[in-house]
N, C-alpha and C positions, 0 to 999 in steps of 0.2 A: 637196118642190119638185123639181121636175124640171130638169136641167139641157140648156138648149140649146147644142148642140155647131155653132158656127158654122163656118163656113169656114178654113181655115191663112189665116194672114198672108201676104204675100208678102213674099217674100223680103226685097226690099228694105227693110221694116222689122222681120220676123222677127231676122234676123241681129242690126242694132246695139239692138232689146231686150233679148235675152239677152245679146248682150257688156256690156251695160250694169249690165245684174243683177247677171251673174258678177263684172263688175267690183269691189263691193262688198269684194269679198277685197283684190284686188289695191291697190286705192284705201287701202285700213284698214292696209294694211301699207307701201308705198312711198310715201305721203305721208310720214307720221311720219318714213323713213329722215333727214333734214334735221337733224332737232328732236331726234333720239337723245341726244347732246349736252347740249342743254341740258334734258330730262327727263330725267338721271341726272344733274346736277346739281341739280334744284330738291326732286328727290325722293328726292338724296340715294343714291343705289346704292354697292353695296359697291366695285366693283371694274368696271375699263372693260367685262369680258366681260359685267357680267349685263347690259348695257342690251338683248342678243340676245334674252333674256326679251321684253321689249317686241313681237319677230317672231312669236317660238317661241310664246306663250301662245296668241295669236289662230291658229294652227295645231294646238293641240293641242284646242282647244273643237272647230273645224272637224272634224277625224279623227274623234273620239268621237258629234259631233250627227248625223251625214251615215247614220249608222245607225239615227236615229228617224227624221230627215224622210222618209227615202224609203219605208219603211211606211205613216207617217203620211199622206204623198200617195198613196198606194194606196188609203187610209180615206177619208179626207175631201174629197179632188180634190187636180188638182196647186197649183191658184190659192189656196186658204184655207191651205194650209200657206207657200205664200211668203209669207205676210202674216202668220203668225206667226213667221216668220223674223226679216223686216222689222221686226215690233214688240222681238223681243229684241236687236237689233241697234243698235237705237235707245236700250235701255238701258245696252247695255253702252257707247258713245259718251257717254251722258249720265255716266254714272258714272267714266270716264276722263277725261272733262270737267273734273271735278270732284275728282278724285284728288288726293288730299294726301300720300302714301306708295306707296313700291311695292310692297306689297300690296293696296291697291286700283286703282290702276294696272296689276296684271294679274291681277286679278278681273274691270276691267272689260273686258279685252283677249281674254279667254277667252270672256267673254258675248257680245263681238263677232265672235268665228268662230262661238259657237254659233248665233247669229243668221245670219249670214252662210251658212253649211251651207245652210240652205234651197234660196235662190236659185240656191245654186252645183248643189246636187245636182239640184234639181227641173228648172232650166231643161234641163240635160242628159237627164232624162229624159222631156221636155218634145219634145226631137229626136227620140230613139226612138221615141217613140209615134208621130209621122208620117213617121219615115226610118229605114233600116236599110243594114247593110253599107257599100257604097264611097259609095253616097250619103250616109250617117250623117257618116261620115269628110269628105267634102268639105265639109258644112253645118258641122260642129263644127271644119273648119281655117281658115272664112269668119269665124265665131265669135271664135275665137285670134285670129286677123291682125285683128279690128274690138278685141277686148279687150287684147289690149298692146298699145293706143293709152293707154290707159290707165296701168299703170305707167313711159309713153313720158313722159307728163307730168305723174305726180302727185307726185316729188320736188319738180318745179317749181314746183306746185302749192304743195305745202307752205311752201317755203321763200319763195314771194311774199306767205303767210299770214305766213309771220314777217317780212319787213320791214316790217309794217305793224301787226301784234299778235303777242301773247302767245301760246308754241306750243299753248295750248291751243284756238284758235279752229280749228285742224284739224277739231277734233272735234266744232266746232259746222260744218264743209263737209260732215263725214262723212253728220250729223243731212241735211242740206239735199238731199246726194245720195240719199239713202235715200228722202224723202218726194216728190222729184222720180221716181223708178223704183219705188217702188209706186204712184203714183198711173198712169201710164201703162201700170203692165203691169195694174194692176185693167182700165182705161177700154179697154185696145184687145186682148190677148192674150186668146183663147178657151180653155176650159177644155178639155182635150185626153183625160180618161180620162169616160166615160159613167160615170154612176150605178149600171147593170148591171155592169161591171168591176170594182167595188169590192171591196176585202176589207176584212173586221172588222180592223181593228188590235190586236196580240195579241203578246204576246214570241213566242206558239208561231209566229206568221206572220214574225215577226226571223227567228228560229231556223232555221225552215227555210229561207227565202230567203238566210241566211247560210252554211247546209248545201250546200244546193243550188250556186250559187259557190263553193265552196273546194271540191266535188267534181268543178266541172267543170274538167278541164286546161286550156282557152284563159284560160275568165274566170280561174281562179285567176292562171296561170301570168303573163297579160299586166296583172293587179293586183300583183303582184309587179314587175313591170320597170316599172312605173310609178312604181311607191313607192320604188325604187332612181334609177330617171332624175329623180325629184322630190328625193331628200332630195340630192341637190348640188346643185339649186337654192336650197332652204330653206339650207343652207349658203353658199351666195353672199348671199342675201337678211339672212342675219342678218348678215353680217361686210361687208357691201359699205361701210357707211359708215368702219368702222373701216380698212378695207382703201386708200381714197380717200385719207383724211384721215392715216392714222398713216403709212401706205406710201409715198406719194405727195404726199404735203401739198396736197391737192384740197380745197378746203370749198363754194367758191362755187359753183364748174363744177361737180360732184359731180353735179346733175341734170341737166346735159348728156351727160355721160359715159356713165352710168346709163341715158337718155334712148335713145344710141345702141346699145346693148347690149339694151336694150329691143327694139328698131325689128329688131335684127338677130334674136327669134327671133320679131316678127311677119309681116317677109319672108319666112321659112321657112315659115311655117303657110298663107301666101298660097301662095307656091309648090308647098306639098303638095296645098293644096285644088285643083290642077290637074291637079298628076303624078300622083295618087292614083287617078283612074278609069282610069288607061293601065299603068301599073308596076307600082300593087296596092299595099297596105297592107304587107304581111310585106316585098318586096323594100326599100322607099322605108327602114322601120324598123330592119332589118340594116345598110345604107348608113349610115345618121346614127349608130346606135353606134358603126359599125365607125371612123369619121370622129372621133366623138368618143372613141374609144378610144388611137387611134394617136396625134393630136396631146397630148392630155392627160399621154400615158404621158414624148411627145418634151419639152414642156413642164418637169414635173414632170424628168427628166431634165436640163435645161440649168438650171434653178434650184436642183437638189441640189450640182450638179458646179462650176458659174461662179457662178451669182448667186443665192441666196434670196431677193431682193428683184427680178427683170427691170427691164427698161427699160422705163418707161409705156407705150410704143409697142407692146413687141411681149406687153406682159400686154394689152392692147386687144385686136388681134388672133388671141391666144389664146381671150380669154373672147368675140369677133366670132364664131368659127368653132365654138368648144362651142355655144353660145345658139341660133346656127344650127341644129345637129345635136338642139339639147331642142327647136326648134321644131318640127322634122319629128313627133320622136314624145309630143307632146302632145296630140294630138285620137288617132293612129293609136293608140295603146297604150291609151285609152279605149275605142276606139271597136272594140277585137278583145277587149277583155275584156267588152263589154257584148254585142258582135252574137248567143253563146245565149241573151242572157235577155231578152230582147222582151216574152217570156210574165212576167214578171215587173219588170217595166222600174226600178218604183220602188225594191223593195226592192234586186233586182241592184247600180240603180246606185248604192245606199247603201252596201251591202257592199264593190265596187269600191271606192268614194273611200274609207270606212274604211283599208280594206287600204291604200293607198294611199299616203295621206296619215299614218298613225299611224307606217309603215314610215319615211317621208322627214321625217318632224319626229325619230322617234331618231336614225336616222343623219346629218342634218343636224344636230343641236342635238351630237352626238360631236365630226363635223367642226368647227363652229363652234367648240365650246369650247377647241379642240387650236391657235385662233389665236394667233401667238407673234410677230405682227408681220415674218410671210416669206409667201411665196404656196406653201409647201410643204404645211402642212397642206387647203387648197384643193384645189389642183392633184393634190395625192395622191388626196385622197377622188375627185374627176372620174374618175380612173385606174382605182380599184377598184372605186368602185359599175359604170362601162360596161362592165366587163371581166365583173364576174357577172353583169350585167343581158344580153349577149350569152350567160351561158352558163345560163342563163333560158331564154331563147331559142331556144336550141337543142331542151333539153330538154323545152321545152313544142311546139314544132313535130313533136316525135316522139310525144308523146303526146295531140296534135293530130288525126294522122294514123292511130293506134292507135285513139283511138277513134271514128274516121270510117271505122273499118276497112277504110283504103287500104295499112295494112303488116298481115302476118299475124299 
């Protein structure tokens, strides 16, 4: 069968399909945040830290699958792999659904990042196949600023699911949003790689597609800063409800909060998607570390010395103005490790979020666990992961130029 390659979408519904895809992640993880609580109670968990499991699992599926799909979409198209995404993603919901213990409870948490991978990986290289460079960057910071809309209101979400049912009926919204977003990106999204382009799916084609990236210094070097500026996120994400509630004694607002901390690193990705064709990609990305290096470090400083605990105000604030700084480099740190591998789009961006995402689930799931009911172990990990991810940075910008041989 011959596949017809129709026209790109425009814009205007290109963007909130893919945010809506990728969404699937964001949704699976930040609804639940609410219901943490009372799923480590009914399922019985050891001790307040593992409910972060419940985060951590549906990230570690993600990390690990993001390196089939994107071969696999090299095989078979990009469209039939998001549908087999979509179909495991659906089980692992059902099967958390229906979780009686926490071991199936993240069984099914894990099948739902594996699931999840798909969409998240494919639609990203869904954008390279028709955009590259500062364009890539701008369409993928239009993307961000449309998709944390999403973790804007899915504690909300959640938690309006619990005043009226059992926290498991999440996972029957999960099921609803899944078959709501495959059926629109079957019926309207054009299939983006030609029949001709295809490669056999093959470990040998992993292999090298994974050679390939990790020999090249940009995509290596800016897969590394990603996975470093991601795993404080994944550490915020896992501890944020503990952080609300035990810190702060927040439960109800918790998704407001949350809500605005959200918004704060979707304004950033909106505002990169502007600055980004005028300032460039490398300057906008040095700025938001350098930003988020210095307050983190000042933060983490006044809560060693005065308070372990701040004033809700000014931890707001703080985590206002970090969010900001991971909004900038969320599409740009994608979007410099992918721009060599065009030629490889699927596998690249597999190998990329691997790298990525395997890096920011250990170093997050560290930080997290180091929680002791202060904003120390937080605010510390912000401090150290931007501090190496800037000197990342460095070293890949030198060996950037090295092998564009603009230094001798």
């Amino acid at each position: 069968m011959t596949v017809n390659m129709k026209p790109k979408l425009p814009l205007a519904e290109f963007v909130p399909l893919l945010a809506f895809m990728i969404s699937l992640v964001a949704m699976s993880i930040d609804a639940v945040l609410p219901a943490l609580p009372e799923v480590a109670k009914d399922l019985q968990f050891q001790s307040d830290n593992d409910r972060q499991w419940v985060v951590i699992a549906l990230f570690l599926g993600l990390g690990f699958a993001q390196l089939i799909f994107g071969p696999l979409s090299e095989s078979i198209g990009r469209k039939y792999a998001v549908y087999i995404g979509c179909a495991i993603f659906l089980i692992g919901s059902l099967l958390s659904l229906f979780a009686t213990n926490f071991t199936l409870m993240i069984i099914g948490r894990v099948l739902q990042g594996i699931g999840a991978a798909g969409p998240r990986i494919i639609c990203v290289t869904i954008v390279r196949d028709q955009y590259e460079g500062r364009e890539m960057a701008r369409i993928m910071s239009f993307i961000m600023a449309v998709f944390i809309l999403v973790p804007a209101v899915a504690p909300a979400l959640g938690q309006a699911v619990m005043m009226f049912a059992d926290w498991r009926y999440i996972f029957v919204m999960f099921i609803i949003m899944t078959c709501i977003g495959w059926i629109w990106f079957a019926l309207r999204q054009p299939e983006t790689l030609p029949r001709e382009k295809r490669l056999r799916f093959s470990l040998r084609t992993i292999w090298a597609g994974a050679k390939e990236t990790c020999q090249h210094p940009v995509s290596f070097g800016y897969s590394l800063i990603a996975g470093l500026v991601f795993g404080t996120f994944v550490a915020y994400l896992s501890t944020a409800q503990q952080i609300f509630s035990l810190l702060y004694g927040i439960t109800d607002l918790f998704p407001l909060y949350f809500a605005i901390l959200a918004l704060a690193i979707g304004a950033a990705s909106l505002i990169n998607g502007r600055l980004v064709m005028t300032l460039g990609i490398r300057r906008l990305s040095v700025a938001a570390l350098c930003v988020m290096a210095s307050v983190s470090i000042s933060f983490w400083g006044f809560a060693y010395i005065l308070a372990p605990v701040p004033p809700f105000w000014l931890t707001m604030v703080y985590l206002a103005v970090v969010f900001m700084a991971v909004g900038f480099l969320f599409g740009n740190t994608n979007a410099m490790a992918m721009e060599p591998l065009g030629h490889i789009a699927g596998t690249g961006s597999a190998v990329v979020g691997t790298i990525a995402t395997l890096l920011s689930v250990a170093l997050g799931t560290a930080i997290g666990q180091m929680f002791d009911e202060t904003m120390l172990p937080l605010a510390g990990g912000f401090s150290f992961l931007s501090v190496i991810a800037l000197g990342v940075m460095r070293i890949t910008e030198k060996r950037r130029l090295k092998y564009e041989g603009q230094v001798p």
